[in-house]
C-alpha positions in Angstrom: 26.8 -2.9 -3.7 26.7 -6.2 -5.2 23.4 -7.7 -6.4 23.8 -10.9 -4.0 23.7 -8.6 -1.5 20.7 -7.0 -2.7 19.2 -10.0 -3.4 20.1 -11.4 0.5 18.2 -7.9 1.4 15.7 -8.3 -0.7 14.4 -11.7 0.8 14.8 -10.5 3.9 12.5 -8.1 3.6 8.9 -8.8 5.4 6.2 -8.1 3.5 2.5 -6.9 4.7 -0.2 -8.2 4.2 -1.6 -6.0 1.9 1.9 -6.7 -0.6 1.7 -10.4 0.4 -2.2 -10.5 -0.9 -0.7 -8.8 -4.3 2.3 -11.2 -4.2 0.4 -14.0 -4.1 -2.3 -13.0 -6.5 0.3 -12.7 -9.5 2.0 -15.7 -8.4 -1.7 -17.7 -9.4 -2.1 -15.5 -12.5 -4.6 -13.6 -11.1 -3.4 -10.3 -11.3 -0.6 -8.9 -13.7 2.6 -7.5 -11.6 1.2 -3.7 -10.9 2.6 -0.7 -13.0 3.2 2.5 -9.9 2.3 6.3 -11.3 3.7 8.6 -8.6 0.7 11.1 -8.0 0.8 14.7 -5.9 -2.1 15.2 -3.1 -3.1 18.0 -1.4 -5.1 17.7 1.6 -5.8 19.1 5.1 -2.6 19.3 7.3 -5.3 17.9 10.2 -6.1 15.3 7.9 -2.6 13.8 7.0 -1.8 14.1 10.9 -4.9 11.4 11.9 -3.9 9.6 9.2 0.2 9.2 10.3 -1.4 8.7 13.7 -3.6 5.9 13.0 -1.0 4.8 10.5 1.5 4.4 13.3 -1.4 2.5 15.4 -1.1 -0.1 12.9 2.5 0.2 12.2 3.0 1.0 9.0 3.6 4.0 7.2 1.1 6.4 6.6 1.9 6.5 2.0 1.0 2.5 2.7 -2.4 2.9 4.6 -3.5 5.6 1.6 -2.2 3.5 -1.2 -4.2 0.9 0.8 -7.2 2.6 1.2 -7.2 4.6 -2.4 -7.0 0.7 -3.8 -9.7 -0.7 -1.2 -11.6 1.8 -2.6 -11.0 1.4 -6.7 -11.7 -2.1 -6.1 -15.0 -1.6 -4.3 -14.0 -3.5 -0.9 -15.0 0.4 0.4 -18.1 1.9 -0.6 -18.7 5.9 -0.1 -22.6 6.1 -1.4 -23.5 7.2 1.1 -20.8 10.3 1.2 -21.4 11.8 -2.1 
């Protein structure tokens, strides 16, 4: 492949909003471009069904809505007090 090809594919991408909230955040300075570390979970097969079901009610896939929630959740925008 060539890159303008990649390039045309890139931009044609659509973002969500989640990535487009991030986007525009480093575009004011805000927030530095984000470094990814690849991490293994285990968890409850019941569990990781709900979540690709509820996943799919929002269309999206189910890694995003973790990665969404996981970061929701380092940044305090979900609180679990009252859980632990």
């Amino acid at each position: 492949m060539n890159d303008e090809y990649l390039d045309k594919r890139y931009d044609e991408t659509p973002l969500d909003d989640e990535e487009r909230e991030l986007a525009q955040l480093i575009e004011q300075g805000k927030l530095s471009p984000r470094k990814n570390k690849s991490v293994t979970l285990r968890m409850q097969e019941a569990d990781l069904n709900k979540i690709k079901d509820k996943a799919a009610q929002l269309d999206i896939s189910y890694l995003t809505l973790i990665r969404s929630l996981l970061h929701r959740y380092a940044t305090e925008q979900i609180k679990m007090d009252n859980y632990f």
